[in-house]
C-alpha positions in Angstrom: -8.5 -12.6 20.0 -7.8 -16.0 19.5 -11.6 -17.5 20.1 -12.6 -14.6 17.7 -10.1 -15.5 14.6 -11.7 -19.2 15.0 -15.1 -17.8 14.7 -13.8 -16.2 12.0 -12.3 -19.6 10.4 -15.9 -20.6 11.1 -17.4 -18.0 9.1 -15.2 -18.1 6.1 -15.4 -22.3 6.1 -19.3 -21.5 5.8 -19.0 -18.6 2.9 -17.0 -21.3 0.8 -19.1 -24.5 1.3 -22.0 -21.8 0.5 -20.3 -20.9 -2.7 -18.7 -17.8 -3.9 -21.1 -16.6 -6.3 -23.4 -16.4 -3.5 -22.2 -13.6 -1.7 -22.7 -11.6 -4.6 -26.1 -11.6 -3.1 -25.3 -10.8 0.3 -26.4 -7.5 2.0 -23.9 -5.0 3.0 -24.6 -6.3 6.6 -23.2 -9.7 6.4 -19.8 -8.2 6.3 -20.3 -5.6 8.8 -21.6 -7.7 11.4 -18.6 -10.0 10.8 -16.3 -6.7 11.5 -17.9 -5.7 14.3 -17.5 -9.1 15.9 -13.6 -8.8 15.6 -13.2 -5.0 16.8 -15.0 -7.2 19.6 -12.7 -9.2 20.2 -9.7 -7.1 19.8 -8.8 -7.9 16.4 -9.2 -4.4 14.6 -6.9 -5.1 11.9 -9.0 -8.0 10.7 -12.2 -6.1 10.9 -10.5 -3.5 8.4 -9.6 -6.5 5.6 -13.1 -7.4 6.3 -14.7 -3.9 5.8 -12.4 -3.4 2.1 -13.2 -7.3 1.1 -17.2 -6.2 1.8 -16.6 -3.3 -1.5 -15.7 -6.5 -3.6 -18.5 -8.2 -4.4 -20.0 -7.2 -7.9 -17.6 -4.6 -8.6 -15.6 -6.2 -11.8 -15.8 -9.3 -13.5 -13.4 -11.0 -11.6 -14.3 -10.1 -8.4 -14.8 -13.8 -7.2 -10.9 -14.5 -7.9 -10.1 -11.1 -6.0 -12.4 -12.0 -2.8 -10.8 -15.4 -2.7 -7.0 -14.0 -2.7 -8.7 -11.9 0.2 -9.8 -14.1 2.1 -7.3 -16.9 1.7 -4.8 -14.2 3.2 -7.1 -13.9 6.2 -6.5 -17.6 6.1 -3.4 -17.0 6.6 -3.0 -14.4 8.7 -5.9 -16.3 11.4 -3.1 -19.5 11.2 -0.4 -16.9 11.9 -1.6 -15.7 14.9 -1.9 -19.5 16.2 1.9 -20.0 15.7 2.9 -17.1 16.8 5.2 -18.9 19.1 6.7 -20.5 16.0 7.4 -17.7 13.7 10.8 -15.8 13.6 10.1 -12.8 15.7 10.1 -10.4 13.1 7.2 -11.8 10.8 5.7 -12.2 14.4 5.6 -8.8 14.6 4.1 -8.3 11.3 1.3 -10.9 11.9 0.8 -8.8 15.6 0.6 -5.9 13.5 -1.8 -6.8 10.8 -4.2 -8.6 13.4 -4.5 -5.0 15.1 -2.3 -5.2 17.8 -1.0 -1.6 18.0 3.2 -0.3 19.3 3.3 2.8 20.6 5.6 5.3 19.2 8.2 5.0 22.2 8.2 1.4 21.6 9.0 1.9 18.0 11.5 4.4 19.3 13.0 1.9 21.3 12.9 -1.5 19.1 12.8 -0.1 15.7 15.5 -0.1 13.2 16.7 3.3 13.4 17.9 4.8 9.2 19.6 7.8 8.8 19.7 9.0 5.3 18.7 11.8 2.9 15.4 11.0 1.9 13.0 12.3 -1.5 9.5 12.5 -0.9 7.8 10.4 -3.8 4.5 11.4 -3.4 1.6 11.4 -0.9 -2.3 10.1 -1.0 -4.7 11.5 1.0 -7.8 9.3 1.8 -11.1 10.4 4.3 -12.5 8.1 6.4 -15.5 9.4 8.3 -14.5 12.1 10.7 -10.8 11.0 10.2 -8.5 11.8 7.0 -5.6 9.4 6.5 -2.1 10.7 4.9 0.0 8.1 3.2 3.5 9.7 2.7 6.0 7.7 0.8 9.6 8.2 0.7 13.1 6.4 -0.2 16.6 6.9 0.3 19.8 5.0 -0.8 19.7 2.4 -1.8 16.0 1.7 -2.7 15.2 1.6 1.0 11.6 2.5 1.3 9.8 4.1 3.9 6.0 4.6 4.8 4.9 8.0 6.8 1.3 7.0 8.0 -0.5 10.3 9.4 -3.8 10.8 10.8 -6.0 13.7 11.8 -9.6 14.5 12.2 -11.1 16.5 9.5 -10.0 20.2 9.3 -7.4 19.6 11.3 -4.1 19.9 9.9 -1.3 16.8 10.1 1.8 17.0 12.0 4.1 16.1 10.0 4.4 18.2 7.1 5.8 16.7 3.9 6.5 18.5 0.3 6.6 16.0 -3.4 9.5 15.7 -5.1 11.5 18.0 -2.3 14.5 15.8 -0.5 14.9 16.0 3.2 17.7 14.8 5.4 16.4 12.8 8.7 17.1 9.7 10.6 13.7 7.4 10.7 12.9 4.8 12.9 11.3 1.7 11.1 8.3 -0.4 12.7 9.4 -4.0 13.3 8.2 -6.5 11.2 9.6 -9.3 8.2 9.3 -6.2 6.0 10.1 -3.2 7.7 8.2 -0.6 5.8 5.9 1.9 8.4 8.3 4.6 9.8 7.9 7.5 12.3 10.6 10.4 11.5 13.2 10.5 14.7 14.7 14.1 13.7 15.0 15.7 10.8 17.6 18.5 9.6 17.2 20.6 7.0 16.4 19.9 3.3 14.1 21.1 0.2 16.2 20.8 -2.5 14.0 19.8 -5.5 14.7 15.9 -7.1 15.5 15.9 -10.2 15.9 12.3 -10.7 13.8 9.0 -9.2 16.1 6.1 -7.9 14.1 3.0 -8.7 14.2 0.4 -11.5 14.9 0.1 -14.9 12.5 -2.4 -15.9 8.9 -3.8 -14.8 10.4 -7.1 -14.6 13.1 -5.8 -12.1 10.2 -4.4 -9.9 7.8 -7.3 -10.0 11.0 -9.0 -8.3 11.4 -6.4 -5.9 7.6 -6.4 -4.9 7.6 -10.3 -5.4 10.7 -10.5 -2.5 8.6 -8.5 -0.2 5.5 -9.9 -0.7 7.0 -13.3 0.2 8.5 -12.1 3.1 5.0 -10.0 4.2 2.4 -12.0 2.3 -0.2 -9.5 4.0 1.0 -6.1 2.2 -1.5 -4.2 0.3 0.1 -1.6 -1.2 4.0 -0.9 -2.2 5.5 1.9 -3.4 6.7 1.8 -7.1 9.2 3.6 -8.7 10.3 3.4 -12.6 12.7 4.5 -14.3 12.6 5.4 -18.0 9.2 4.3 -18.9 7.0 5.2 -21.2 2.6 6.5 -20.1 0.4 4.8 -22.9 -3.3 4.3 -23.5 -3.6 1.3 -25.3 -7.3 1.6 -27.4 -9.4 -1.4 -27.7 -12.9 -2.6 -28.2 -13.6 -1.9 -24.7 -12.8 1.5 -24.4 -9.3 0.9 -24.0 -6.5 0.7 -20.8 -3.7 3.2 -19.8 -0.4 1.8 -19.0 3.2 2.6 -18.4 6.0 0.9 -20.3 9.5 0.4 -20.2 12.1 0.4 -22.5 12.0 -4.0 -23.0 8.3 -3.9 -23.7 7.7 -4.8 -20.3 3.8 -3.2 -19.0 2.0 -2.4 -15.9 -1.9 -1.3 -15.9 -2.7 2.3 -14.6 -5.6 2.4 -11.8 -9.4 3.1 -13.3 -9.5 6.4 -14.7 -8.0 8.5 -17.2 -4.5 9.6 -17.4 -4.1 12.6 -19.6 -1.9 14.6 -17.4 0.8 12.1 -16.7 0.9 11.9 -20.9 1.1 14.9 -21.2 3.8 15.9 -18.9 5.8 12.9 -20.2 5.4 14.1 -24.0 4.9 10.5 -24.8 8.7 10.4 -24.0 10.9 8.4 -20.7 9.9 9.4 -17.4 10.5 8.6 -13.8 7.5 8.0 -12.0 6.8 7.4 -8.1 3.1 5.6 -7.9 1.6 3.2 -5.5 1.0 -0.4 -6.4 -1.8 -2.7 -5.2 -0.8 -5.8 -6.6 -3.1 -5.2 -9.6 -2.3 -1.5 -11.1 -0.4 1.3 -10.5 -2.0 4.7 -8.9 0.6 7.7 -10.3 2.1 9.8 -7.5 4.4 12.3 -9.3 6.4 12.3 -12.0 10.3 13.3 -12.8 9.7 14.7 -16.8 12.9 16.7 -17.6 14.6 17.8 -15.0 11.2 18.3 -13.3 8.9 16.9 -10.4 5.6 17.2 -10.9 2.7 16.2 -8.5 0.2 14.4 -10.5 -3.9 14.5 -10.1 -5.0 13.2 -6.5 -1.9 13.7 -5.4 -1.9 16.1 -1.9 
């Protein structure tokens, strides 16, 4: 693993002298030959950054900046892995993690951080790759302590875990180590269903750009967090270039939606407060569900 991340250093050190604008011109196999080479050498979590950094050439006007953040966090993460014998333990287990090195779930049984709470079920996304569909299930419990349900099954098949939106469910979760402990796997559960009528989360985007600020600086390799806001307010925003939906809060304060169009969330909300549960990738937010009077309600894409 280690001779493989410093071919790796190699290969980015080359990109960069070559310039950024050239790989604009690349073919689709300069990255997946660079993938390949780390599932070689053990390293599938690397291979993975470098198969979603391959979709961002050419696809928006500043995808330059965005490839760079990429790759300097593979920077980061190929130093990491150097020092691992330097880092506290538990952002050594994240930088284990994120390089592809895999825990069972009796290990996480074992060493995880063990919650037991009543938990509401913000929402769920459900992504096909290949032969193999991939169920993100995100849930919290009190207070604001966030929890990740990653499921996988081959197409057709059905997951193993079942989850409902916007249902709360009593269970005790055990939380992968890491400087961030997010991934969970459920220990036992007992019971539960009742309908949320309320999001916990927070009050203003500045209060969660702090929150995912905290974690990011304690994780620097998260690509998604779960977002939850309070009172706020789904807008489209028209402009000379066709315009941008976002959700606002009661200070002003505004986050971008995710490409596409919103209509739905709008209309659920009545253009008045809402809670909403949504993913956020640094950059926008993808709606999950949304708490509009009293109500959950699973929003388009949502599973």
């Amino acid at each position: 693993m280690a001779s493989g991340l410093d071919a790796l250093d190699l290969w980015m050190e080359d990109l960069m002298r070559g310039g950024l604008a050239a790989v604009g011109t690349r073919p689709p196999s300069f990255w997946e030959t660079q993938a390949k080479r780390m599932v070689d050498a053990q390293a599938p979590g690397v291979a993975a950054r470098l198969q979603r950094l391959s979709g961002l050439p050419n696809s928006s006007p500043d995808w330059p900046e965005k490839l760079l953040g990429g790759l300097g966090r593979l920077a980061l993460l190929s130093e990491a892995f150097r020092r691992l014998d330097t880092l506290d333990e538990p952002l050594a287990e994240s930088v284990r993690a994120e390089v592809g090195i895999p825990l069972s779930q009796e290990e996480v049984l074992e060493r995880g951080e063990s919650v037991a709470d009543g938990w509401i079920v913000l929402g769920q996304r459900t992504v096909d790759e290949g032969r193999l569909k991939i169920r993100r299930t995100w849930l919290v419990g009190d207070p604001r302590r966030y929890a990740l349900i990653l499921q996988f099954a081959a197409t057709g098949a059905p997951f193993a875990e079942g989850f409902v939106s916007g249902t709360m469910i009593r269970g005790e979760l055990a939380f992968y180590p890491g400087a961030y402990p997010l991934r969970a796997i459920v220990r036992s559960r007992t019971g539960g269903g009742a309908r949320a009528e309320k999001l916990p989360g927070h009050g203003t985007v500045e209060a969660f750009l702090d929150h995912a600020s905290t974690a990011t600086a304690r994780q620097p390799w998260l690509e998604r967090l779960p977002a939850v806001l309070e009172g706020v307010v789904p807008v489209f925003d028209g402009g000379p270039d066709g315009g941008r939906w976002l959700v606002r809060d009661s200070d002003g304060g505004a986050l971008p939606f995710a490409g596409g169009e919103h209509w739905t969330l709008l209309s659920l909300s009545g253009a008045r407060p809402v809670d909403l549960a949504a993913e956020w990738d640094g950059e926008t937010l993808l709606p999950l569900g949304v708490v509009a009077g009293g109500t959950y309600r699973i929003l388009p894409g949502d599973v």
